[in-house]
N, C-alpha and C positions, 0 to 999 in steps of 0.2 A: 418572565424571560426563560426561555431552553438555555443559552446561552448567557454567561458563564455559570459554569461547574468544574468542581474537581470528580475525579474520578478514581476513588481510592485504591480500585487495584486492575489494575491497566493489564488487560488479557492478547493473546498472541491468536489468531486466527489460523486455520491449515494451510495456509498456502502460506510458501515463505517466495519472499522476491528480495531483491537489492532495494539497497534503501528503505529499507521495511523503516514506520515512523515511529515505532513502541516507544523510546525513549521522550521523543516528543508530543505525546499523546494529551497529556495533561499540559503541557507548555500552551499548544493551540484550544483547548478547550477552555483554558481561563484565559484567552486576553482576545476574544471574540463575545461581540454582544449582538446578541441574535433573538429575537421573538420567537422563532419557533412555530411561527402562526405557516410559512410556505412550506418546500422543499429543501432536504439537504441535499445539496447537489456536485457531485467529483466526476470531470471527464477524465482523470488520470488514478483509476482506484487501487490500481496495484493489488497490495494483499489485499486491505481493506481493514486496515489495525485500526485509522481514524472513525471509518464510517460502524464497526460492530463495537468499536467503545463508545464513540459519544453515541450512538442508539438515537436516531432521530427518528418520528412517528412516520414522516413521509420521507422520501430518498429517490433520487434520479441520480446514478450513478450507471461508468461507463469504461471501456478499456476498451483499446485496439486489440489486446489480448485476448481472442476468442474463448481458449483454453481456461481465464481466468474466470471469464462471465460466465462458461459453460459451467464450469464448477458448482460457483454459487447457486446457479437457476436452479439445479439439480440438486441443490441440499434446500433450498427454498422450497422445490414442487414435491419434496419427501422422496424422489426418490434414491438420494445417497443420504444416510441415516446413519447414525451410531455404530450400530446393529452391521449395515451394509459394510461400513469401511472396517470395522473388528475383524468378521469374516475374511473380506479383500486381505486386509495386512497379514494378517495370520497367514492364509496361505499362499501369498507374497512374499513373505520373508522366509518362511520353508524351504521353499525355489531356491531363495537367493543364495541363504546358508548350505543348501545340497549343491549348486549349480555356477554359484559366483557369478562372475560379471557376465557371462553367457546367458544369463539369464535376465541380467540389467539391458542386454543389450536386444534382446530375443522382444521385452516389453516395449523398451522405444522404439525397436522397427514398427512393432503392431500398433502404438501409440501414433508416428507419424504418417501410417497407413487410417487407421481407422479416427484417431481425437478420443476414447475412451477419458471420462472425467475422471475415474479411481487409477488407471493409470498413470495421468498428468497427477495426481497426488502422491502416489508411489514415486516417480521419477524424479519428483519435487524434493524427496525424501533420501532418495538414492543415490545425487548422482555430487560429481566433486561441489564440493563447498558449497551446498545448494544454490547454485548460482543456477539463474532461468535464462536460457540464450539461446534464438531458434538464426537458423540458416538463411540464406538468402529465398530458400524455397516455403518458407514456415517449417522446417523440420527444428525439431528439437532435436540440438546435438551436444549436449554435454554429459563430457565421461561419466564411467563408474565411479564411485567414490572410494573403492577398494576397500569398504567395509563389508563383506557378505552376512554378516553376524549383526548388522547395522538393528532389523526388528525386534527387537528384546522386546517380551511383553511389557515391562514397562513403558519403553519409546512409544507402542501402539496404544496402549489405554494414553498416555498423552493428547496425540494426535483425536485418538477418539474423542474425548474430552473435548477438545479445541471444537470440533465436528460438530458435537450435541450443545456446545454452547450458541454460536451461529445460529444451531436450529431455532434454539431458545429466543435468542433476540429476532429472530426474521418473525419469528409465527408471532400472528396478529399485527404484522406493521406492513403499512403501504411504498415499498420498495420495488421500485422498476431496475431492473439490471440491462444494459443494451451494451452488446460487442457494436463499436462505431467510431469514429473520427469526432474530437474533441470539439471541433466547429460545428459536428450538426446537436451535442449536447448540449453547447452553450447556448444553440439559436432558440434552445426551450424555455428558459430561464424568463421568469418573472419578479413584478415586486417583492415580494416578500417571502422570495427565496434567499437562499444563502448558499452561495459557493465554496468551496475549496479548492484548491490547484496545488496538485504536487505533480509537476511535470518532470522528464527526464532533465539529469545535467546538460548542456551543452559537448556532443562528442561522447557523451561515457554512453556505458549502456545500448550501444546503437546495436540492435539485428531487426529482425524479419517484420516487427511490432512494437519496436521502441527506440524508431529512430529519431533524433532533435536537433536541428540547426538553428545557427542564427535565425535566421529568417521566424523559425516558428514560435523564437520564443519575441522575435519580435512585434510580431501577429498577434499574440497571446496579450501582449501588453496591450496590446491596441484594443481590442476586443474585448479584453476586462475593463478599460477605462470607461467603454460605453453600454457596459451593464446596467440594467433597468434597479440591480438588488448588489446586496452587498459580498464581498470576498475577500479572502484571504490566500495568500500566497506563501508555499515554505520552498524555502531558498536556502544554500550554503551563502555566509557572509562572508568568512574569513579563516584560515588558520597562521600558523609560523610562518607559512612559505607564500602563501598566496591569498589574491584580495580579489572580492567577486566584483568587477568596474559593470556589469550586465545588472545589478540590480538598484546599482546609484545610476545607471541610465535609463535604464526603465520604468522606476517601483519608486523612485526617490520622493514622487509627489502624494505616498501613503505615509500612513502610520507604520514604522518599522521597529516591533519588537525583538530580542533578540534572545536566545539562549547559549551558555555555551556548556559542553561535553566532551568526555573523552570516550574518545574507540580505541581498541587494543590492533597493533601488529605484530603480536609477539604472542611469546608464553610468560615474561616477565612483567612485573608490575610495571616496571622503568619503562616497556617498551611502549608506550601510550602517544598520539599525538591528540592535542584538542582541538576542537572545531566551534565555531561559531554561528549555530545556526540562524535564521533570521525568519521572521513570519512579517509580512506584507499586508496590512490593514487598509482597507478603503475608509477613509477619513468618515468617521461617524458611526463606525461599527468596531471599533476599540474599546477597550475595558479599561477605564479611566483609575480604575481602583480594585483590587482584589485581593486577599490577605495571603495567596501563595505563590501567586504572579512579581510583587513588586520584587522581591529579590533578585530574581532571576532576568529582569526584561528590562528595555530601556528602551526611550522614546528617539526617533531621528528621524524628523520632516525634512 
């Protein structure tokens, strides 16, 4: 069995987005039971925190985010390299710290002119609260981050790092990367594949490439019910304030494990709320037993 493992040190990829899954990396890799024998398969790949930790030998993965797929392919076919992004950064961040946001702002014009991949990695890097949000036109438009001092050599040997890891885990593995709509990904899908779905919230997150309505997600349910192979679904369940009624209407007839965490809104310890996240198992492809799963997860058919 590929599936379950733990994964002792849960690494962060260059690309950062919202809802990035680091925290729950090892949550979904122990309470999925998976052969191993098809494809790993994500039409919502976002970073890709899930897909370059658990490391599957084959991969069909996908995003409406041109920008994001472009990236990968591009550190995939070698041509963005360690080596390439050290260079990039360095005299990136030079610009920045001589020029400030004139210079932040100089990159995403020619970013939404041209799609440059070390670009969209830089702006990735640069711009407020790394938050990724394009315009009703595909432009990427979110501010400076009013750090111009932001590349310290340390920050960039980071990112490189992040860079030449990716390399490490792509080279020798049969990974397809497609910028495309999550329906014509799923229509690939075979037996002895294995899915993932981290689709957007309902409402959050909406621009140019990551918009989600009702409708989609209620599509999404329809169409995972009548998978040939198995999946899993990460979902918000719960916090203090609010209860997800979307996934006891949809998902209620899987396997639903659960984890729960805190994220900070603050700079104090105090200022924390928890959250209840939830993973959505297709009945049969659950991890009935695992020694760092049961703590944390619980059953609700």
């Amino acid at each position: 069995m590929f599936l379950p493992k733990e994964i002792p040190n849960v690494k962060v990829p260059p690309i950062k987005c919202q809802g990035i899954k680091t925290k729950l990396v090892n949550f979904i890799a122990t309470n999925i039971s998976w052969s191993g024998r098809g494809r790993w398969i994500e039409p919502f790949l976002g970073s890709g925190v899930v897909l370059f930790n658990i490391a599957p030998e084959r991969a069909l993965v996908s995003d409406t985010n041109v920008h994001i797929i472009n990236f990968y392919k591009q550190v995939q076919k070698g041509n963005i390299t360690p080596e390439v992004v050290r260079e990039y950064l360095t005299d990136a961040g030079e610009q920045l710290l001589l020029r400030g946001e004139d210079y932040y702002y100089e990159v995403r014009e020619r970013f939404n002119r041209g799609g440059d991949a070390l670009d969209f990695l830089f702006l990735s890097r640069a711009c407020f609260n790394g938050v990724m949000r394009f315009n009703k036109q595909g432009e990427f438009n979110v501010p400076f981050c009013k750090k111009p001092d932001r590349f310290r050599p340390a920050y960039i040997t980071k990112i490189v790092n992040q860079v030449k890891w990716i390399a490490e885990i792509m080279r020798n593995r049969d990974w397809v990367f497609e910028a495309c709509d999550w329906r014509e990904t799923l229509s690939k899908c075979t037996e002895d594949d294995f899915v993932y779905l981290d689709p957007p919230y309902i409402g959050r997150h909406t621009d140019y490439y990551n918009s989600w309505t009702e409708d989609d997600a209620e599509e999404l349910a329809k169409i995972a019910r009548e998978l040939p192979c198995g999946f899993a679904l990460s979902m918000w369940k719960e916090n203090e304030y609010r209860h997800n009624l979307h996934l006891e209407t949809y998902w209620s007839g899987n396997c639903v494990r659960t984890f729960s965490h805190f994220y900070h809104v603050g700079s104090t310890e105090d200022l924390r709320n928890g959250m209840i996240e939830a993973l959505a198992i297709k009945p049969g492809f659950e991890v009935e037993d695992f020694p760092n799963s049961r703590a944390e997860t619980r059953n609700s058919r």
